[in-house]
Phi, psi and omega in degrees: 000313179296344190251330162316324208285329152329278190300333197309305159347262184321318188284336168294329180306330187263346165305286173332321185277333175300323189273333165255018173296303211277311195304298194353295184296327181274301240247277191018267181351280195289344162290311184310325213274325171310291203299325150326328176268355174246348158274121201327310190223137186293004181267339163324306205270318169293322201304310187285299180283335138330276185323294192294343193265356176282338166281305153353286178299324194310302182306323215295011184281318188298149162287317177287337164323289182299354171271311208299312168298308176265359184264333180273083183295312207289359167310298175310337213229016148246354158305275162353260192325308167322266161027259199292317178322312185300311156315298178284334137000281171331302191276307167327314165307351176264308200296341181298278212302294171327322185300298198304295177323261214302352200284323193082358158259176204280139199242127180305113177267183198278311194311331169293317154335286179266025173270168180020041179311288192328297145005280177276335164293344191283339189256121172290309184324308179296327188259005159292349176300325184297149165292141205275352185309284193350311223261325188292322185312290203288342177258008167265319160307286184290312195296294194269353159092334145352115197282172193292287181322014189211330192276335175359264166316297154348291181293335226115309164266175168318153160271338174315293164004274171307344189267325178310330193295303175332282178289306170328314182276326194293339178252006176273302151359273219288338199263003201280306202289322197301298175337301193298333197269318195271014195240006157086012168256029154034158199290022178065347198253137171217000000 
């Protein structure tokens, strides 16, 4: 019985890998030819229709995947477009950072970042400077102790969302503290 149940198994499993063999063979062509027309280089354009049918496959068991993909063509082929924007995206956010490295300037680590929060929380000037979403992140975090999924919720917002915040106010912070030091107030600390 246990063995039955086995091939029962196995043949849905290869019916599936068959119906998304067969969409695969129908669609392909016309996900490349999308993606192509919005993307720079076709190894780009394959790359990004790579990505969507490998989520594909992962998914293709749900049912609702497989209706929303064969009653909808333009699903795949605003997957396919996400895709590669997101790709590019990526990359561009690599070459800006690369751009920063050889440029020589100085690119803020995070450890520089989080040194002497205290510090700096402690000067009201400073942090009247901050965007005030920037200045509730950073006194809901450091002060109150408080996890990103909880300032999240709080807020409203996203937790990427608050973590962008973070570091955003955490580097306003530091060129802020940088100004102050060059601005003959020395580093305040004694």
């Amino acid at each position: 019985m246990s063995e039955e149940g086995n091939e029962e198994g196995n043949k849905e499993e290869f019916d599936a890998r068959e119906d998304f063999m067969a969409w695969c063979r129908e669609h392909t062509g016309s996900l490349r030819l999308t993606a192509r027309r919005h993307a720079r280089d076709h190894q780009a354009a394959d790359d990004a229709v790579q990505h969507v049918l490998e989520s594909f496959w992962k998914k293709w068991e749900e049912a609702g995947l497989r209706r929303k993909v064969k009653n909808t063509p333009g699903y795949a082929q605003r997957c396919v477009i996400n895709a590669w924007r997101s790709m590019e995206r990526s990359e561009t956010a690599e070459r800006e950072r690369l751009k920063k490295y050889a440029s020589g300037e100085p690119v803020p680590e995070t450890q520089d970042l989080y040194s002497g929060i205290e510090w700096k929380l402690s000067l009201p000037p400073m942090l009247d400077m901050l965007n005030p979403t920037w200045r509730s992140v950073i006194e809901l975090r450091y002060r109150q102790g408080r996890s990103f999924p909880e300032i999240a919720a709080l807020m409203g917002i996203s937790e990427s969302t608050a973590r962008r915040f973070d570091k955003r106010a955490l580097i306003a912070l530091a060129e802020a503290e940088r100004a102050w030091g060059e601005k003959g107030g020395g580093d305040g600390r004694r």
